[in-house]
C-alpha positions in Angstrom: -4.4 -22.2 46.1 -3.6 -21.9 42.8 -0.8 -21.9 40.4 0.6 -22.4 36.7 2.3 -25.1 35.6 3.9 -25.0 32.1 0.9 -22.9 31.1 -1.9 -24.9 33.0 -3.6 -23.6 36.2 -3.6 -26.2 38.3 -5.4 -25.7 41.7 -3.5 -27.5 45.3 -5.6 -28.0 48.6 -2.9 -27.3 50.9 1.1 -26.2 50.8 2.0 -30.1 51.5 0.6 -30.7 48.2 2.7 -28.2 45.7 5.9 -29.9 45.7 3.7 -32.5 43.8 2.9 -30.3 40.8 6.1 -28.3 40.7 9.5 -29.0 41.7 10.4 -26.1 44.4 13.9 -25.2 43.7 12.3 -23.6 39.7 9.1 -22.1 41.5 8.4 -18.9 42.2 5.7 -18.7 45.2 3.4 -15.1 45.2 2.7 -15.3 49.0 -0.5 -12.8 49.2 -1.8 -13.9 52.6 -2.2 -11.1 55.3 0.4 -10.2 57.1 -0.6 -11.5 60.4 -0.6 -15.0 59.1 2.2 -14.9 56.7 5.2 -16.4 59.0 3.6 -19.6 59.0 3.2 -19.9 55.3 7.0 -18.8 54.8 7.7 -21.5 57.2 5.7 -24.3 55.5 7.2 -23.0 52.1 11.0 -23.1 53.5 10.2 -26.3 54.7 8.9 -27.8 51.4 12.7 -26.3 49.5 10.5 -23.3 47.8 13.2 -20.1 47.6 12.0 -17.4 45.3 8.9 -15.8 47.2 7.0 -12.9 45.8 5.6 -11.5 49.1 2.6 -8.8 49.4 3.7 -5.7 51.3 4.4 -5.0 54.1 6.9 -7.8 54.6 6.1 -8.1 58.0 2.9 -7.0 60.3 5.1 -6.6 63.2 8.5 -6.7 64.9 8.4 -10.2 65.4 7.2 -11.4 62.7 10.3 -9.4 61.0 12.6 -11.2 63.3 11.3 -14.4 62.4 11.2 -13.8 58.7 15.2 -12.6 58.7 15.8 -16.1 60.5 14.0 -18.0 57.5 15.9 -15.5 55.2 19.2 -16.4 56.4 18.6 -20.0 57.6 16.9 -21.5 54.6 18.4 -18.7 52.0 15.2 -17.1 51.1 15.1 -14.6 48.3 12.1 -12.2 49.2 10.9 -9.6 46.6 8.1 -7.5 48.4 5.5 -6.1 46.1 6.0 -1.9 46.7 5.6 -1.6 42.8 5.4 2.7 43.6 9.4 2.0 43.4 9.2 0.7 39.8 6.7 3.8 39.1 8.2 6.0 36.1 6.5 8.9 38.2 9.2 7.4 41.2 12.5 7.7 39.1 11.7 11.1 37.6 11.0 12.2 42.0 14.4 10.8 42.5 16.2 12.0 39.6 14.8 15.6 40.6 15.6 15.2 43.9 19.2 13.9 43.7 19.9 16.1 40.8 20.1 19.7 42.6 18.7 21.3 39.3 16.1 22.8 41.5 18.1 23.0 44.9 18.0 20.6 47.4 14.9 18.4 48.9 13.0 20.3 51.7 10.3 17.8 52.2 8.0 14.9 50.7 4.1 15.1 51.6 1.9 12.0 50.7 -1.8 12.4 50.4 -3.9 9.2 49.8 -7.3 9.6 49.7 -9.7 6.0 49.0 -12.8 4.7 50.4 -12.4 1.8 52.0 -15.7 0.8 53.7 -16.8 -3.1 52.3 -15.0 -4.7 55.1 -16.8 -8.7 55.0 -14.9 -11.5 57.7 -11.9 -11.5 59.1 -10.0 -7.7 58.2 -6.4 -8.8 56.7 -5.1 -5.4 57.6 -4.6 -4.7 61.5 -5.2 -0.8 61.2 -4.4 1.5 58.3 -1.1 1.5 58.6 -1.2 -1.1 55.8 -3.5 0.3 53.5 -1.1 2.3 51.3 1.3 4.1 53.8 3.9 1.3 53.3 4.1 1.9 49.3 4.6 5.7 50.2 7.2 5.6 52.8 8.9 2.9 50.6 9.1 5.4 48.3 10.5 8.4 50.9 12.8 6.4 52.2 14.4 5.6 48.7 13.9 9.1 47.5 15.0 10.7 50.6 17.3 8.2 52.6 17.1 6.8 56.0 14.5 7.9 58.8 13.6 7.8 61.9 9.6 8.1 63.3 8.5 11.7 64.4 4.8 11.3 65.4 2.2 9.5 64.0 -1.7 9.4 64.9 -5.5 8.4 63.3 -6.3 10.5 60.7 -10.2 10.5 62.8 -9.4 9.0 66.4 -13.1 8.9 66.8 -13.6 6.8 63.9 -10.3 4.3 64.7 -7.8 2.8 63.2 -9.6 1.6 60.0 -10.5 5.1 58.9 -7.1 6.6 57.9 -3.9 7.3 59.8 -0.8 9.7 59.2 3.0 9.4 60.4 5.7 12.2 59.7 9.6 11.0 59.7 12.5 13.3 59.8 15.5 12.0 57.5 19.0 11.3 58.0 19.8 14.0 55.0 17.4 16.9 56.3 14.2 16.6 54.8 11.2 15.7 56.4 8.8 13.1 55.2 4.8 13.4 56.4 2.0 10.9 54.8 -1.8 11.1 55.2 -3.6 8.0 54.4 -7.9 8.8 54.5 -9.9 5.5 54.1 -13.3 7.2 54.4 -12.7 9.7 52.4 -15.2 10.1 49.3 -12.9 10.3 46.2 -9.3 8.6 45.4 -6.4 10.7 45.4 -2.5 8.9 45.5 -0.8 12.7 45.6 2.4 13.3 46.6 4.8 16.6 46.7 8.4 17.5 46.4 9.5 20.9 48.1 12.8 21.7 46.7 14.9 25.2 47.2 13.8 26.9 44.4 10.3 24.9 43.2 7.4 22.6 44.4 7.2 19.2 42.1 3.8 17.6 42.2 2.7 14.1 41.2 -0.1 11.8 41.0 -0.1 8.0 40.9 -3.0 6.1 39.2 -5.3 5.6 41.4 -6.9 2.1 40.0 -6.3 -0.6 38.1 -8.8 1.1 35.5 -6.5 3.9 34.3 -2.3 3.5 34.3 -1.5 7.0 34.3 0.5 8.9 36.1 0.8 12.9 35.9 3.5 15.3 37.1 3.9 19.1 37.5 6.8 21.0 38.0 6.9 24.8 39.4 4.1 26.5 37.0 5.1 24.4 34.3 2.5 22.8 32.4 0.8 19.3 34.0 2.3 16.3 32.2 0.2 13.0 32.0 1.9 9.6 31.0 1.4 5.7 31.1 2.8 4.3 34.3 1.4 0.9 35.0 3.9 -0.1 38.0 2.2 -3.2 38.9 2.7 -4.8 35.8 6.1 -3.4 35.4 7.3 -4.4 38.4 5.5 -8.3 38.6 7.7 -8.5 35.1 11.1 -7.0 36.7 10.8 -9.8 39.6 10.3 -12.6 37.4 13.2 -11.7 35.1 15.2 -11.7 38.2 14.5 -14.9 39.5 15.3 -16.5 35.9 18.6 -14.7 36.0 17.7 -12.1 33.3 17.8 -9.1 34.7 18.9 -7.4 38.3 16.2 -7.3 41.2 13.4 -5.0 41.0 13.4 -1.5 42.6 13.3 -2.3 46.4 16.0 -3.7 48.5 14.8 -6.1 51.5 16.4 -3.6 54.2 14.1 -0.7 52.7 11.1 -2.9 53.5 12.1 -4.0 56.9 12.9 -0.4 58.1 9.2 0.7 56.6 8.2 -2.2 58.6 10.3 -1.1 62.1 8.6 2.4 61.3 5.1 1.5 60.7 5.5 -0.3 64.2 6.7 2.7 65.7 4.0 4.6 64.2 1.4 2.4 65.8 3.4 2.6 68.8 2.8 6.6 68.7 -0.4 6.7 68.1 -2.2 4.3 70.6 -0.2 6.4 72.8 0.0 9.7 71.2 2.8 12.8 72.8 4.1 15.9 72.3 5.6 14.8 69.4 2.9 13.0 67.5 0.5 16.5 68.1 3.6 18.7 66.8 3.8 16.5 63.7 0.6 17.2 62.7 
């Protein structure tokens, strides 16, 4: 692994090994394994004194491994900031000031489109299904924009092809709305769309799509397109870090946001390895 040092990358075999380049109380640890082994590095990591963890999203790859990394939360006084940088998107806080405005009425619904191929899969896959390929940044998102959900039906966007090739989920919200996201991993071009139906007008916005282009572009009603820079990635790696020096509040992002897109994403995978009534009417 590797790591800075007072401006020198210094590179450690193992995790036993860091507390003798840094001291772990003044590091901050970017955690990017895959979810399904991350417990275990948390837990080597509590164990060395290391508290301030930048950790890839999703938090968690299951229920259980949630469980277990409240426990290290609350036992060792862990302070996780999960990497959802859609919530420190400028395209993000102009969706949630129109939405909690009422200028144009009040939210119907959120759709998410998310089109990339993803086909050069070498070793061992570090996502499960493609439930973690982009659907946690967008229902990060819907649940800050719209509040509080609860599962509706979920499914694979090609059952024939599996759970690698896409996979959609739809949530109803505490407020009203309902949220629905379509993730397509096969699909030939890159889209990161996603849509607003208010009362009286349809808002439409797209994320950058790479890390070759940090625009973002928005459309309100028949109002003319507008394009601006939006590089979330960068803005939000720079929010954390102020944080943990005590410069400025936490990024966009709260920990219980990402544990209940975590509880839902389970749900969803729940629903569609068994899919019901429900998950076809979602569709």
């Amino acid at each position: 692994m590797a790591l800075r040092n007072g401006g020198v990358d210094i590179t450690a075999d193992s995790l036993d090994r860091l507390t003798a380049f840094v001291p772990p109380g003044d590091t901050v640890v970017h955690v990017c394994t895959p979810p399904a082994t991350r417990v275990a590095v948390l837990i080597s990591l509590a164990a060395q004194g290391f508290r301030r963890l930048v950790v890839e999203k999703p938090v968690a790859g299951d229920l259980d491994a949630l469980a277990a990394i409240e426990r290290l939360r609350t036992e060792h006084g862990l302070d996780v900031v999960v990497v959802t940088h859609w919530l420190a998107s400028a395209l993000t806080r102009r969706l949630a000031r129109l939405a909690r405005s009422g200028e144009h009425g009040p939210l119907a619904s959120i759709s998410v489109r998310q089109d990339k191929p993803r086909f050069a899969r070498t070793g061992e896959p570090a996502h499960a299904d493609a439930f973690d390929v982009e659907v946690p940044h967008a229902l990060a998102v819907a649940l800050t924009v719209a509040g509080p959900a609860e599962l509706v039906g979920a499914g694979w966007t090609d059952p024939h092809a599996g759970p690698l090739a896409g996979a959609w989920l739809s949530v109803q919200h505490r407020g009203g709305p309902r949220t629905t996201i379509h993730s397509d991993l096969t699909s030939p071009v890159r889209r990161r769309e996603i849509t607003l139906r208010l009362r009286d007008t349809t808002v439409v916005g797209h994320y950058p799509v790479s890390a070759d282009d940090h625009h973002a572009q928005l459309r309100i009603g028949a109002g003319p397109r507008e394009v601006f820079e939006d590089e979330a990635l960068g803005a939000f790696l720079v929010a954390a870090y102020r944080y943990f020096t005590g410069a400025a509040a936490a990024p966009p992002g709260e920990f219980a946001v990402h544990a209940a897109v975590v509880r839902l994403l389970a749900a969803a995978r729940d629903a569609a390895r068994s899919p019901g009534i429900e998950a076809a009417r979602a569709r």
